[in-house]
C-alpha positions as CSV (number, residue, x, y, z in Angstrom):
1,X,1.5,4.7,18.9
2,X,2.6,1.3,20.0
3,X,0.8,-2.2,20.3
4,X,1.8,-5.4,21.2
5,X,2.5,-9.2,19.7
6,X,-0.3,-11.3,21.2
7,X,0.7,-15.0,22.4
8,X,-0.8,-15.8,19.0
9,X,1.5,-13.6,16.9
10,X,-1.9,-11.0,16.6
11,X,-1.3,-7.1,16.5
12,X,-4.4,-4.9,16.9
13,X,-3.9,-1.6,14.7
14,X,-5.1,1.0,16.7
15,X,-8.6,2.9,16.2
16,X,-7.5,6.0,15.3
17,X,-4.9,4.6,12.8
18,X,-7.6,2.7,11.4
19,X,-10.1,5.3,10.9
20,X,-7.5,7.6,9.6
21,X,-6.1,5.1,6.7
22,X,-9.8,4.4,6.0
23,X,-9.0,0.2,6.7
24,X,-12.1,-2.2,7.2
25,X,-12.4,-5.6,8.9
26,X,-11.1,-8.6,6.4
27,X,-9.2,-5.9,4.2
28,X,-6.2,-7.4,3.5
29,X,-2.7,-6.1,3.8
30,X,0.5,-6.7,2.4
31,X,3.3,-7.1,4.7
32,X,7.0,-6.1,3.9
33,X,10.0,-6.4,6.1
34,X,13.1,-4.1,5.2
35,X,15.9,-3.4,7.7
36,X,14.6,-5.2,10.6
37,X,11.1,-2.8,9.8
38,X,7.8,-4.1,9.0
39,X,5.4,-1.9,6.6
40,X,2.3,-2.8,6.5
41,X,0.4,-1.9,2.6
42,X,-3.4,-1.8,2.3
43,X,-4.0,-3.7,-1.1
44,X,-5.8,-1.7,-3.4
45,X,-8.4,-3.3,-6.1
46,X,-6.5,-2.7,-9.8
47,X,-10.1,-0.7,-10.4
48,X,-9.3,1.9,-7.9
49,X,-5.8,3.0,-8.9
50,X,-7.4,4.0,-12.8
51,X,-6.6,7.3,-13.7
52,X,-3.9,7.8,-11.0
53,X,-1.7,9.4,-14.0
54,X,-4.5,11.2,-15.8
55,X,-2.8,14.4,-17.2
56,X,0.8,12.6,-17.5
57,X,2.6,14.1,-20.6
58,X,3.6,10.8,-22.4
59,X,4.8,12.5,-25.6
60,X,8.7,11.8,-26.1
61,X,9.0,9.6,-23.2
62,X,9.8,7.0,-25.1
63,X,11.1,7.0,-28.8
64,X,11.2,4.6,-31.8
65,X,15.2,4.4,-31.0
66,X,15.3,3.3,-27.1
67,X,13.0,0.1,-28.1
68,X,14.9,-3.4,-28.7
């Protein structure tokens, strides 16, 4: 898909990209530019991203030994 760079340095995401990745109006993104590429990161609310490990096996991931 391409869009274009208003005279007003807008860019319209297209509808079917929006609809897809679930973005509303005044969600704000996160823009980062690596090797001439722009990405583009929904932000997420801190609430939504709890339990994202549930399950994780944390036992002897760390020991006593490794800390400073």
């Amino acid at each position: 898909m391409q869009t274009t760079i208003s005279s007003r340095f807008q860019v319209v995401i297209p509808k079917a990209l929006r609809e897809r990745l679930g973005l509303r109006p005044r969600q704000t993104l996160t823009i980062l530019a690596k090797g001439g590429i722009l990405y583009l990161v929904p932000d997420q609310d801190v609430k939504t991203l709890r339990g994202i490990a549930s399950g994780v096996e944390v036992v002897g991931y760390r020991d006593e030994s490794d800390r400073t």
